[in-house]
Backbone as a chain_set.jsonl record, in Angstrom:
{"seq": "XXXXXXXXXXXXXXXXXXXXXXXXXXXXXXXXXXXXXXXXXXXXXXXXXXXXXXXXXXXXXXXXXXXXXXXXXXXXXXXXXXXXXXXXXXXXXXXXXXXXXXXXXXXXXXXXXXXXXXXXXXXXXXXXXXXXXXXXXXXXXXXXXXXXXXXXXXXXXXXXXXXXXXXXXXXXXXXXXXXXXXXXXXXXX", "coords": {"N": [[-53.803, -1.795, 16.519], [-52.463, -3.564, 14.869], [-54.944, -3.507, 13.288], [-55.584, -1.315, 12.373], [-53.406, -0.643, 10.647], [-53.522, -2.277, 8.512], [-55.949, -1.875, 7.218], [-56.027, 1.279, 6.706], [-52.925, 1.299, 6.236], [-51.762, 1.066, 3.655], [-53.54, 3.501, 1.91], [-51.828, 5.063, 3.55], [-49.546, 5.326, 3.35], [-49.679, 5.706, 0.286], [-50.362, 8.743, 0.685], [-48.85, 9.503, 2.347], [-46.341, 9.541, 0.845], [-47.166, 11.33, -1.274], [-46.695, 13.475, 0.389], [-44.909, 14.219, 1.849], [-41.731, 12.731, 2.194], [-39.069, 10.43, 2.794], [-39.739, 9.434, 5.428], [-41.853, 8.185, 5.643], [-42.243, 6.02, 3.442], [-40.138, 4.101, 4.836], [-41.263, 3.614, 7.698], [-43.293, 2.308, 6.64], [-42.207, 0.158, 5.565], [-40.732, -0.926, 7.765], [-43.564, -1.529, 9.221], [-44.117, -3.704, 7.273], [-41.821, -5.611, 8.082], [-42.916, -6.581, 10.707], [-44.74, -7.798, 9.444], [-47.134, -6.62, 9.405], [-47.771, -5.656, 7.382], [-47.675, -5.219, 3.712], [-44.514, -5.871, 1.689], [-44.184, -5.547, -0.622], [-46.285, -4.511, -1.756], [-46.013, -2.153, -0.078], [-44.16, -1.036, -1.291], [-45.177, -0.363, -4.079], [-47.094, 1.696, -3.572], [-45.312, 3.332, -2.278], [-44.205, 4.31, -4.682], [-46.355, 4.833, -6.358], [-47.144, 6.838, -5.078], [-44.937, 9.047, -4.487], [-44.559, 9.466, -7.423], [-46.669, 10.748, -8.727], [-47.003, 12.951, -6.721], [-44.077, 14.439, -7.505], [-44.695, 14.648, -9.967], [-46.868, 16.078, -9.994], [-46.07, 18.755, -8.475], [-44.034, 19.123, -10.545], [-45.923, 20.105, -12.997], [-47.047, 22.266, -11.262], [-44.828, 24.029, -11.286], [-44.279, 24.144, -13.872], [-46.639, 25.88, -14.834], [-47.442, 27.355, -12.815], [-45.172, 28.102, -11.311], [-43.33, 30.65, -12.06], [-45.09, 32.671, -10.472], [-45.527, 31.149, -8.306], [-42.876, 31.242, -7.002], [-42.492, 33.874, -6.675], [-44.324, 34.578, -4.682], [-43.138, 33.046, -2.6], [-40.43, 33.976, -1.93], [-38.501, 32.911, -0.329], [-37.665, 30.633, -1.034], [-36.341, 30.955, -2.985], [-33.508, 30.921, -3.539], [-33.172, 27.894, -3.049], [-33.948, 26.638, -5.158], [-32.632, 27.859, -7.243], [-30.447, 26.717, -6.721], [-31.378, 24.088, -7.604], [-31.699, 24.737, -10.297], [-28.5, 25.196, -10.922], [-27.81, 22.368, -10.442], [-28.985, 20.885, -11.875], [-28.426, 22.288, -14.357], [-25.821, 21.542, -14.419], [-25.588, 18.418, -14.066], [-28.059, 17.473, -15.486], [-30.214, 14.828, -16.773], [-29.036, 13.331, -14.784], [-29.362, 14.639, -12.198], [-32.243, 14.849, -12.36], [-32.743, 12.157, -11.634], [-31.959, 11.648, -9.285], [-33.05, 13.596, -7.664], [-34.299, 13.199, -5.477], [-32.956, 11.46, -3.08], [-31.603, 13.289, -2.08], [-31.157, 15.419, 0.301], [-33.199, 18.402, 1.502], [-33.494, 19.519, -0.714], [-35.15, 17.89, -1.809], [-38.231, 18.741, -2.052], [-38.333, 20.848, -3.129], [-37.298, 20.669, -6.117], [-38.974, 18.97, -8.39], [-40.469, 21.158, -8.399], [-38.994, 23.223, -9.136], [-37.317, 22.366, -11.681], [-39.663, 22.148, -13.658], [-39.85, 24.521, -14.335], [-37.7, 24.977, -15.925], [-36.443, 23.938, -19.195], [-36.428, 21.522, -19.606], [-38.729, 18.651, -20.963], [-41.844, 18.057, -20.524], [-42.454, 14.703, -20.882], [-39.8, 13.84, -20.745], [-39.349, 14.388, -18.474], [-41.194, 13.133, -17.102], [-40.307, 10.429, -18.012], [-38.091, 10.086, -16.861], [-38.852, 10.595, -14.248], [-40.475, 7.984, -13.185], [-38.598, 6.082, -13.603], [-36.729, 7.134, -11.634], [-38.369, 7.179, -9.186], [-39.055, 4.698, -9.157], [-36.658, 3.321, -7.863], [-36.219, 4.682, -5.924], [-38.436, 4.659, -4.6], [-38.313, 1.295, -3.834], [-35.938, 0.726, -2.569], [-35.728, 2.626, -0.177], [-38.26, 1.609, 1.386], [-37.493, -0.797, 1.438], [-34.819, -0.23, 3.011], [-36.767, 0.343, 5.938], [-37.732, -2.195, 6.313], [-35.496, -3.524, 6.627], [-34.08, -2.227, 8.653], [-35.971, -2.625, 10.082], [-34.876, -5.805, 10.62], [-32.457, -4.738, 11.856], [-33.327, -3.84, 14.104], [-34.671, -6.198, 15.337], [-32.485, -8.128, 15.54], [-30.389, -7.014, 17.775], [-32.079, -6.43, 19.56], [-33.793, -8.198, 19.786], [-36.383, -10.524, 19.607], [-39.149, -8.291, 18.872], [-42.049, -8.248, 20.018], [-42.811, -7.3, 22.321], [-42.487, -4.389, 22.026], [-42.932, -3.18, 19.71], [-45.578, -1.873, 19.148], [-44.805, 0.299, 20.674], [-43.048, 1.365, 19.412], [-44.118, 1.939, 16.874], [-46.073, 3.388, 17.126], [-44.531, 5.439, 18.412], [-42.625, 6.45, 16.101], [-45.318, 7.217, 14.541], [-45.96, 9.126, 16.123], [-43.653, 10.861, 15.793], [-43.91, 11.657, 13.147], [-45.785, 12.949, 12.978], [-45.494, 15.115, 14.422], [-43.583, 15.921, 13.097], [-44.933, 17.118, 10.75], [-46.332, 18.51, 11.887], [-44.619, 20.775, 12.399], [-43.366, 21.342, 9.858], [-45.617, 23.012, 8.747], [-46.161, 24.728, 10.348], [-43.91, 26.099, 10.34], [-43.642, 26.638, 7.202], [-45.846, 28.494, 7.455], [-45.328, 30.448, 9.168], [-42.714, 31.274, 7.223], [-44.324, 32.211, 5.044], [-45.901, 34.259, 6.202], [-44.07, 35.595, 7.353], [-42.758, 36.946, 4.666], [-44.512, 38.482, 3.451], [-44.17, 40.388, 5.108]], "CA": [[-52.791, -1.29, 15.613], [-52.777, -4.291, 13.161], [-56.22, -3.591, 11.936], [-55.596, -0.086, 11.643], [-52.702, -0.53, 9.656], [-54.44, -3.557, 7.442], [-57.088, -1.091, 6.742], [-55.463, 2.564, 6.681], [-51.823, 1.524, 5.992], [-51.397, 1.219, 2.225], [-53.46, 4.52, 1.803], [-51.131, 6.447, 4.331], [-48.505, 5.385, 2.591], [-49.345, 6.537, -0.476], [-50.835, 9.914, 0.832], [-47.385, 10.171, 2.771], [-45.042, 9.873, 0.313], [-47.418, 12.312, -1.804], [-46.579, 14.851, 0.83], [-43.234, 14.227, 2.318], [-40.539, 11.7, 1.609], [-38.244, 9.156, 3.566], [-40.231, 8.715, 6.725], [-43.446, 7.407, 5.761], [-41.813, 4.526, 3.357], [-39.129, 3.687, 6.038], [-41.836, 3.103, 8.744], [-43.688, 1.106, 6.421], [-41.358, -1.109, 5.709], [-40.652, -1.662, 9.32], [-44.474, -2.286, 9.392], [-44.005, -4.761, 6.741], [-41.13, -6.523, 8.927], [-43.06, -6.692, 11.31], [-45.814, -8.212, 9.437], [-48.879, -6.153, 9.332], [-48.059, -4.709, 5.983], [-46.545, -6.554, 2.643], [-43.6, -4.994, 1.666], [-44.176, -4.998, -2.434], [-47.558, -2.905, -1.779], [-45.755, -0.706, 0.569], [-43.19, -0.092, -2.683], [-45.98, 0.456, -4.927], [-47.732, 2.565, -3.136], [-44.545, 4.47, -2.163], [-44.068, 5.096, -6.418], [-47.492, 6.025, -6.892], [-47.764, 8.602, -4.2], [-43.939, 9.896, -4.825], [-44.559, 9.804, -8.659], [-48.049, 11.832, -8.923], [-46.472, 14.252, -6.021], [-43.278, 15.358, -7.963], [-45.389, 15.426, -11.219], [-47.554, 17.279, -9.635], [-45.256, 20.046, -8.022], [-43.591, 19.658, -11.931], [-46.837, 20.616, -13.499], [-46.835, 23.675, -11.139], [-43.856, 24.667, -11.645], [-44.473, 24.341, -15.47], [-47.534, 26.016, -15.192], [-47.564, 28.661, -12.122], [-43.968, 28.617, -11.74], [-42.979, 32.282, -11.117], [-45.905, 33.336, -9.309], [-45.138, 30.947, -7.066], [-41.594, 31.833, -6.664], [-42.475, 35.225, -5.84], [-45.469, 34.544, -3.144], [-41.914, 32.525, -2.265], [-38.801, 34.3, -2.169], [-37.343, 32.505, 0.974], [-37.405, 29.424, -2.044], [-35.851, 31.322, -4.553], [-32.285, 30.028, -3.378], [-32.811, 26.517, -3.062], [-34.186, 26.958, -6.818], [-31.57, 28.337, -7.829], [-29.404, 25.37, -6.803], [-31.413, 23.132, -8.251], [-31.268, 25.148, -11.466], [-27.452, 25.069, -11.095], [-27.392, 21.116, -10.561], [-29.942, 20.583, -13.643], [-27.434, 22.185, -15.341], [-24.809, 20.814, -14.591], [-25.935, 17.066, -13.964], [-29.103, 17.257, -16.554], [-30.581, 13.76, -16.301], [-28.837, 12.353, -13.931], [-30.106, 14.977, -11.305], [-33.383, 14.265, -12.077], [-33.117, 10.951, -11.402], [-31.304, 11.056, -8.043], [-32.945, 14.392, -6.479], [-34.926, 12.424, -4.301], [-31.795, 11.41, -2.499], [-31.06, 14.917, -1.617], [-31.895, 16.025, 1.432], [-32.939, 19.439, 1.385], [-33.7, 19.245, -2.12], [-36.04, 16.647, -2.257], [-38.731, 19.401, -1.989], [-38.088, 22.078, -4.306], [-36.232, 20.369, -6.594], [-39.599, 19.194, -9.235], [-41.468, 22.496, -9.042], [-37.902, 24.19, -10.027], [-37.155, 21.18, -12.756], [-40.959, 22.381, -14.296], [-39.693, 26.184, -14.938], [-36.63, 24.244, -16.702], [-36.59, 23.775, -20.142], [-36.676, 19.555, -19.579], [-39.621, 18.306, -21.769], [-42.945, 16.953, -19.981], [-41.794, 13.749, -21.893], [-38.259, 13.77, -20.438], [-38.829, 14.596, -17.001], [-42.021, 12.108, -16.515], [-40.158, 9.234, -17.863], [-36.739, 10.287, -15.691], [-39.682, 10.288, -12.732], [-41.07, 7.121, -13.333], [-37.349, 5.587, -12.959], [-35.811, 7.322, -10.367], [-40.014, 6.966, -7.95], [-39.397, 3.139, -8.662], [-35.835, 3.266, -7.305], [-36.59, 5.327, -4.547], [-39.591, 3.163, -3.418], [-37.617, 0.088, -3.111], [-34.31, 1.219, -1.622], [-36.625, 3.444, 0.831], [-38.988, 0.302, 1.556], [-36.399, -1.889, 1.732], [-34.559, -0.371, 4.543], [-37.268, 0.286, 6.726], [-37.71, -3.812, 5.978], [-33.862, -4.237, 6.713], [-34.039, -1.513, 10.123], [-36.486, -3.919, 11.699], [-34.107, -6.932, 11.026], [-31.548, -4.389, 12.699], [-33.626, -4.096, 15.371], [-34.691, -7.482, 16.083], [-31.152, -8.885, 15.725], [-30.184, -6.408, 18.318], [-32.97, -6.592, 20.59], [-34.786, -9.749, 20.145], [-38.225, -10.531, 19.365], [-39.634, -7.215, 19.364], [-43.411, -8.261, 20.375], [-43.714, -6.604, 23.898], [-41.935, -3.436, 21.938], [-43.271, -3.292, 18.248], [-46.628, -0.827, 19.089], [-44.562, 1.366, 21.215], [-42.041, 1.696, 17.976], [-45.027, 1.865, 15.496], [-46.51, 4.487, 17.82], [-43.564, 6.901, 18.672], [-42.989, 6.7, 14.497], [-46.166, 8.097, 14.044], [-46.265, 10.469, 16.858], [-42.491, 11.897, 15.144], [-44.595, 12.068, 11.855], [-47.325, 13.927, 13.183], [-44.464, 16.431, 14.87], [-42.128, 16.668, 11.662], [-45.304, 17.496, 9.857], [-46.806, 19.689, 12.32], [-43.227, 21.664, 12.911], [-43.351, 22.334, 8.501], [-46.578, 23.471, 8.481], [-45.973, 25.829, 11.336], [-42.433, 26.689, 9.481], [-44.178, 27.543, 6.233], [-46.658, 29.862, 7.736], [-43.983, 31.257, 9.478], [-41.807, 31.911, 6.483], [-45.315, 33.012, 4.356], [-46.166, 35.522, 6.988], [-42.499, 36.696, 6.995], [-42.444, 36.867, 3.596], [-45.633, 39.199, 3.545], [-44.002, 42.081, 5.616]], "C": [[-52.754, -2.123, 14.333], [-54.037, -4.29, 12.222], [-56.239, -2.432, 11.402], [-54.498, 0.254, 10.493], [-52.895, -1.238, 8.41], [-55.244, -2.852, 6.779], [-56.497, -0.019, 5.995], [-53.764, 2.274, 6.359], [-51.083, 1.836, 4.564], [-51.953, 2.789, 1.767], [-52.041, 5.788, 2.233], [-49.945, 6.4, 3.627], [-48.322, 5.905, 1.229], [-49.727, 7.921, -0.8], [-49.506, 10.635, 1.678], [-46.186, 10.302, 2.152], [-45.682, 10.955, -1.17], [-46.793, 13.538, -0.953], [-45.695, 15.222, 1.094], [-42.489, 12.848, 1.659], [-40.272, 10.881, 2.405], [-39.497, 8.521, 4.682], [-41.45, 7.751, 6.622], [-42.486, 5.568, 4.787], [-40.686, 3.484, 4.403], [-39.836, 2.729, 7.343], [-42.8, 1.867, 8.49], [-43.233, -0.116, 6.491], [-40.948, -2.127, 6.969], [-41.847, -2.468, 9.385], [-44.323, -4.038, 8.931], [-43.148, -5.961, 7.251], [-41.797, -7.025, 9.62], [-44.679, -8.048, 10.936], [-47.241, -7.728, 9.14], [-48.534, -5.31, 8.219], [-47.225, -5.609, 4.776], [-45.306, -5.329, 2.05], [-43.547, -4.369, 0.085], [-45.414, -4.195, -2.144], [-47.197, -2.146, -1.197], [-44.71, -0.25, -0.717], [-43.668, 0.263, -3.556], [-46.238, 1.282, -4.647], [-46.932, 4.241, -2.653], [-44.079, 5.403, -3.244], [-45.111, 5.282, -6.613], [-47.442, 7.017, -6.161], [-46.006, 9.269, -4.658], [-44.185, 9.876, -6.664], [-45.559, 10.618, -8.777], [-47.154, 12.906, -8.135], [-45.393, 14.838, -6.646], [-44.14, 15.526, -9.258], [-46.324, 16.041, -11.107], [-47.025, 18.945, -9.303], [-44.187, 20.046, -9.416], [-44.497, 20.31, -12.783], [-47.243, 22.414, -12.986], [-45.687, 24.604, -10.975], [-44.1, 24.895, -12.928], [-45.863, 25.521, -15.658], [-47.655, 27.945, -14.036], [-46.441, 29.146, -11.356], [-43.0, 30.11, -10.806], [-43.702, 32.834, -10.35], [-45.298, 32.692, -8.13], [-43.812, 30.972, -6.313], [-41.644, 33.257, -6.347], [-43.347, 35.074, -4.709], [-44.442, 33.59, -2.163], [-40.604, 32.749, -1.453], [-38.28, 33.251, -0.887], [-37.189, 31.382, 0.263], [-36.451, 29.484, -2.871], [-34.258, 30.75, -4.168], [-32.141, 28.773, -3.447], [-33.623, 26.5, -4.608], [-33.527, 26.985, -7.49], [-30.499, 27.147, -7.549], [-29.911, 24.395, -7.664], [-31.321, 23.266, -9.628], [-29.734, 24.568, -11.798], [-26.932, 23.897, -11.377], [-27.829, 20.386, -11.723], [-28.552, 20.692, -14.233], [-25.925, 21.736, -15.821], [-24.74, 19.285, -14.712], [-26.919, 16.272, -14.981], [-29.943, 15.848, -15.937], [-30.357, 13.129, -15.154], [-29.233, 13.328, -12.135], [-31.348, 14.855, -11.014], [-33.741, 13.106, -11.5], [-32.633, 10.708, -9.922], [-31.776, 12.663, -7.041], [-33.807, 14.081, -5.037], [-34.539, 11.9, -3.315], [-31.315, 12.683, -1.839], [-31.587, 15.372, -0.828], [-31.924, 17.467, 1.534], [-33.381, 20.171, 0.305], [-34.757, 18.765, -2.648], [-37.793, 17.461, -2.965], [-40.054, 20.496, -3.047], [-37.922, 21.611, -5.53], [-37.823, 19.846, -8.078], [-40.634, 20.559, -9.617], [-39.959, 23.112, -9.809], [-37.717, 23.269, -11.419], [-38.3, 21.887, -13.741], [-40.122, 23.883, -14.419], [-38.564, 25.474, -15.583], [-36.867, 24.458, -17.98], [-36.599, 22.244, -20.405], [-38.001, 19.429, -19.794], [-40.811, 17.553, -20.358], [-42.5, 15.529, -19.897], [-40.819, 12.911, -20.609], [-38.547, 13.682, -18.63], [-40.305, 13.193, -16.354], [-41.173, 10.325, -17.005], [-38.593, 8.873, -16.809], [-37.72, 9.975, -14.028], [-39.683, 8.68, -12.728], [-39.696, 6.188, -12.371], [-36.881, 5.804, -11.916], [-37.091, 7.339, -9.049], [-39.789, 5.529, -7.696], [-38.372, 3.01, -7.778], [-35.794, 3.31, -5.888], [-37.311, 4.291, -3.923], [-38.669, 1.846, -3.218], [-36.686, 0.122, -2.265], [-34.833, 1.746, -0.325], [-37.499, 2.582, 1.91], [-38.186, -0.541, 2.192], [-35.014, -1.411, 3.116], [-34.982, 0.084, 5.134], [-37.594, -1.46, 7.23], [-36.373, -3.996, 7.258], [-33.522, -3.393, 8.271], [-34.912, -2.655, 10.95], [-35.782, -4.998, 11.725], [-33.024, -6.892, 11.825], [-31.394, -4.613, 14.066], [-33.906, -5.043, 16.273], [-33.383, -8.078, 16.029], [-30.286, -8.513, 17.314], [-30.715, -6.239, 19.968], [-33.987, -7.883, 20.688], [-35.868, -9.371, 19.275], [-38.745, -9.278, 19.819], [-41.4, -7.001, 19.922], [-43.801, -7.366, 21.046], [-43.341, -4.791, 23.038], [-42.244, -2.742, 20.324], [-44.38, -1.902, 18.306], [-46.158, 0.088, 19.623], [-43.76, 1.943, 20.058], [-43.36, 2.227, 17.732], [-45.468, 3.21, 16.252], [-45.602, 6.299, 17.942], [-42.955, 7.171, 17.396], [-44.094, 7.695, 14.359], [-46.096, 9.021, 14.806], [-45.078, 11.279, 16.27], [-43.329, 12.439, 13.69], [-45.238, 13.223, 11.837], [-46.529, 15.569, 13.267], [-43.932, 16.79, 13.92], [-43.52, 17.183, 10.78], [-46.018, 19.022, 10.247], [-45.828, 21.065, 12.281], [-43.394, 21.973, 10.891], [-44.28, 22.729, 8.093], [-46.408, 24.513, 9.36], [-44.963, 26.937, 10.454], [-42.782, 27.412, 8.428], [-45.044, 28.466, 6.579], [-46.136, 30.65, 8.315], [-43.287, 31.86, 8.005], [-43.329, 32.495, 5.559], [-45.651, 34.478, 4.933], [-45.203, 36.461, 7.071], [-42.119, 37.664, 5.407], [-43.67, 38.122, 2.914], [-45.874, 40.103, 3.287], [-43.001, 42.396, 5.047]], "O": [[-52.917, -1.735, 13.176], [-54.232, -4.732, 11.09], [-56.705, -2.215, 10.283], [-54.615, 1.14, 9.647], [-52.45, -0.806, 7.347], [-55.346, -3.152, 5.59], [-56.372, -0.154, 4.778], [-53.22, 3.368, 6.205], [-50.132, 2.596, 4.374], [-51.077, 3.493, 1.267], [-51.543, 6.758, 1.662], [-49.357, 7.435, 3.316], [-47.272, 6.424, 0.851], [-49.621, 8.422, -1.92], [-49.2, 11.827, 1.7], [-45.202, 10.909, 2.575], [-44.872, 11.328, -2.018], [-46.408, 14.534, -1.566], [-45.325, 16.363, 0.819], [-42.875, 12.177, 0.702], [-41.256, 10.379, 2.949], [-39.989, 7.393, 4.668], [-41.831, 6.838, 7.355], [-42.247, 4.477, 5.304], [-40.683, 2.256, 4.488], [-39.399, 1.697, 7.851], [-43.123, 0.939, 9.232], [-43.581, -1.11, 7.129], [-40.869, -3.345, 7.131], [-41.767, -3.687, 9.536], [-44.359, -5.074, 9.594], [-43.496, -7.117, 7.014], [-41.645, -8.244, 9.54], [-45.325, -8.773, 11.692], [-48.209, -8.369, 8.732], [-49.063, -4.2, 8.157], [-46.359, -6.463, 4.97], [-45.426, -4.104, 2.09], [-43.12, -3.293, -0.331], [-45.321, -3.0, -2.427], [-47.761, -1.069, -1.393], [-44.584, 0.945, -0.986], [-43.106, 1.15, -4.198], [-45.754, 2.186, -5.328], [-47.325, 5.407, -2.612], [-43.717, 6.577, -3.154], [-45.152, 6.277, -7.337], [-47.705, 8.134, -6.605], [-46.157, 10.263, -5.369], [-43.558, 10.868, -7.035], [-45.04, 11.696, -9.065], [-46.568, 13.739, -8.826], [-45.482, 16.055, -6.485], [-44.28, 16.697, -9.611], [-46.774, 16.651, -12.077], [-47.476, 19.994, -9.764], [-43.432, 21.018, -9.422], [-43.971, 21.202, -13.449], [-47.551, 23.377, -13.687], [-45.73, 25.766, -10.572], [-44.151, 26.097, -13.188], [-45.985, 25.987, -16.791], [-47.844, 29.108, -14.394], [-46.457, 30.243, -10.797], [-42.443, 30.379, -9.741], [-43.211, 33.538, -9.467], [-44.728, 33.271, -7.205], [-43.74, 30.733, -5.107], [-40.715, 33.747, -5.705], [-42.926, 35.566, -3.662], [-44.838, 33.355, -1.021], [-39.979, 32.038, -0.666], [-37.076, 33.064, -1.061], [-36.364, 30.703, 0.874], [-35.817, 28.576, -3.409], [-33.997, 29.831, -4.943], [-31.072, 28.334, -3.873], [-33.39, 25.297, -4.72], [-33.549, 26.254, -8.48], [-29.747, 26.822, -8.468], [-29.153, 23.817, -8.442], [-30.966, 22.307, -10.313], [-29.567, 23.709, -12.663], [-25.985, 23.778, -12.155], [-27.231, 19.525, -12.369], [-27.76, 19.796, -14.526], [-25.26, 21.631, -16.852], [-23.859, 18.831, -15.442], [-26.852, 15.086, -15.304], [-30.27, 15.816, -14.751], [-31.2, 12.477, -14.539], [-29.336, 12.694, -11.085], [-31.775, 14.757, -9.863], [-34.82, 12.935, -10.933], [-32.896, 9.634, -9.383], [-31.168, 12.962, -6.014], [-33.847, 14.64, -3.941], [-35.37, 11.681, -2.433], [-30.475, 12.649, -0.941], [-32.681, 15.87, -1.091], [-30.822, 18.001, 1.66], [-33.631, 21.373, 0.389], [-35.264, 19.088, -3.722], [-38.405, 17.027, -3.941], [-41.215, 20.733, -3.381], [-38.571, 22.307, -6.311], [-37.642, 20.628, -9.012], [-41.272, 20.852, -10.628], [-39.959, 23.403, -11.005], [-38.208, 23.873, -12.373], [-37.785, 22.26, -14.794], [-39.643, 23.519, -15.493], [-39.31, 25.523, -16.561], [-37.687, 25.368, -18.101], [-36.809, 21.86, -21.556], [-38.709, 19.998, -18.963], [-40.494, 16.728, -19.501], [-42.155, 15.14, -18.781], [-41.008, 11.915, -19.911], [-37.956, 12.98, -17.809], [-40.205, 12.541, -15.315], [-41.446, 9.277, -16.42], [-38.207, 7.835, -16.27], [-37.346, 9.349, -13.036], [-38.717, 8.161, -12.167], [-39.663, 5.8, -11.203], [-36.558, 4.896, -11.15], [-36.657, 7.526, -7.912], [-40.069, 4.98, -6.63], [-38.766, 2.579, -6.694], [-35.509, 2.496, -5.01], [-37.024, 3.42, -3.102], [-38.436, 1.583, -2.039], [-36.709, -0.509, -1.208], [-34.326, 1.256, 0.684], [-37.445, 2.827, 3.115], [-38.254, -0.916, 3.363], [-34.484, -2.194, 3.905], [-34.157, 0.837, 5.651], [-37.658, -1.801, 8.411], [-36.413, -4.465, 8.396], [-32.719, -3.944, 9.023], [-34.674, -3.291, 11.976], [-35.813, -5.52, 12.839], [-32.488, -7.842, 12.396], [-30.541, -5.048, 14.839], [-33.654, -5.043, 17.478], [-33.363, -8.851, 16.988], [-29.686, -9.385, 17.942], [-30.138, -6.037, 21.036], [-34.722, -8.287, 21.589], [-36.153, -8.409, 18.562], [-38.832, -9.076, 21.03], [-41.908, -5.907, 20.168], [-44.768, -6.645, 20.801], [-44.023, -3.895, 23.537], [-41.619, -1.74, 19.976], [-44.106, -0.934, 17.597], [-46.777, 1.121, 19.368], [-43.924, 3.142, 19.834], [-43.717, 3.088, 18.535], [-45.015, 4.217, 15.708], [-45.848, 7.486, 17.727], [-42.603, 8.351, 17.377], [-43.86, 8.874, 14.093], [-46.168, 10.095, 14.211], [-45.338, 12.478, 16.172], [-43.261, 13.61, 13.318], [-45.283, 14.165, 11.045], [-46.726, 16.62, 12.658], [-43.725, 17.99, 13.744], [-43.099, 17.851, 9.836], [-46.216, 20.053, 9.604], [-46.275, 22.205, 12.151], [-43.578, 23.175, 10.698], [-44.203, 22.979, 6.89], [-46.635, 25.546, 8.73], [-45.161, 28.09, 10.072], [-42.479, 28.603, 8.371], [-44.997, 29.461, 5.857], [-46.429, 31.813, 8.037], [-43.449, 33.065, 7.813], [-43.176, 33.714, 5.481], [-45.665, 35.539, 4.309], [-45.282, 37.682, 6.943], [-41.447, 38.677, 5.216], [-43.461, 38.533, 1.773], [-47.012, 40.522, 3.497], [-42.557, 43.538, 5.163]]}, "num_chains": 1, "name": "protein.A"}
């Protein structure tokens, strides 16, 4: 486990918080408690992969946008909120929808059909990716000090953690890949 995470951990981390959110920097961090990972490269790595991934899903929103809101519709509501919170919040939603559970998602492809500037919304990223990564980082860090305070020296108990982490990963990712082809196929007929 420690060589595979020495090796493969800084990637996954920033190929997991390209794809999804909370869980992957959370578990790092634990890693990093634990030792087999540093905790400032797991916060870089958690703002490069969450900064490219919403400016990526902002670029297609900016770019393919409505198509993909119609090959969509079961989206078009949580869109529409985030429209509503743009407009009402402007900046300061950008900077905190990463916090939003539910949201977290949707929330830069809808931003990209916006009228918020390339400009505007990459340097609102930049800020609110670094935030995220540390706060995110930092208590997966601060959960393993939970846990060892709680339970001790977690040695004999550390790979079975690190393990049943990834095996929930694998499940929460398998269960929204299932979900979206589900709602695509629904969405069809």
């Amino acid at each position: 486990m420690e060589d595979f995470l020495g090796h493969w951990g800084y990637l996954a981390v920033l190929v997991g918080t390209f794809l999804e959110g909370e869980t992957v920097p959370v578990l790092a961090g634990f890693a990093a408690h634990q030792g087999f990972l540093r905790l400032d490269l797991v916060m870089a790595c958690a703002f490069a992969g969450s900064l490219v991934g919403d400016q990526t899903w902002f670029w297609v929103g900016r770019r393919f946008g409505r198509q993909w809101m119609e090959r969509h519709p079961g989206r078009a509501a949580d869109a529409e909120r985030v429209a509503k919170l743009l407009d009402r919040w402007g900046d300061w939603f950008v900077l905190s929808f990463r916090f939003l559970y539910g949201l977290r998602a949707i929330s830069p492809l809808a931003i990209g059909l916006s009228s918020i500037t390339v400009r505007r919304f990459a340097l609102l990223n930049v800020i609110s990716a670094a935030v995220w990564a540390m706060v995110v980082g930092s208590l997966g860090y601060l959960f393993g000090n939970a846990i060892e305070s709680v339970l001790g020296r977690l040695v004999q108990w550390e790979h079975r953690i690190m393990a049943a982490g990834a095996v929930a990963l694998v499940l929460f990712l398998i269960h929204r890949l299932v979900r979206r082809r589900t709602l695509k196929r629904n969405g069809a007929t």
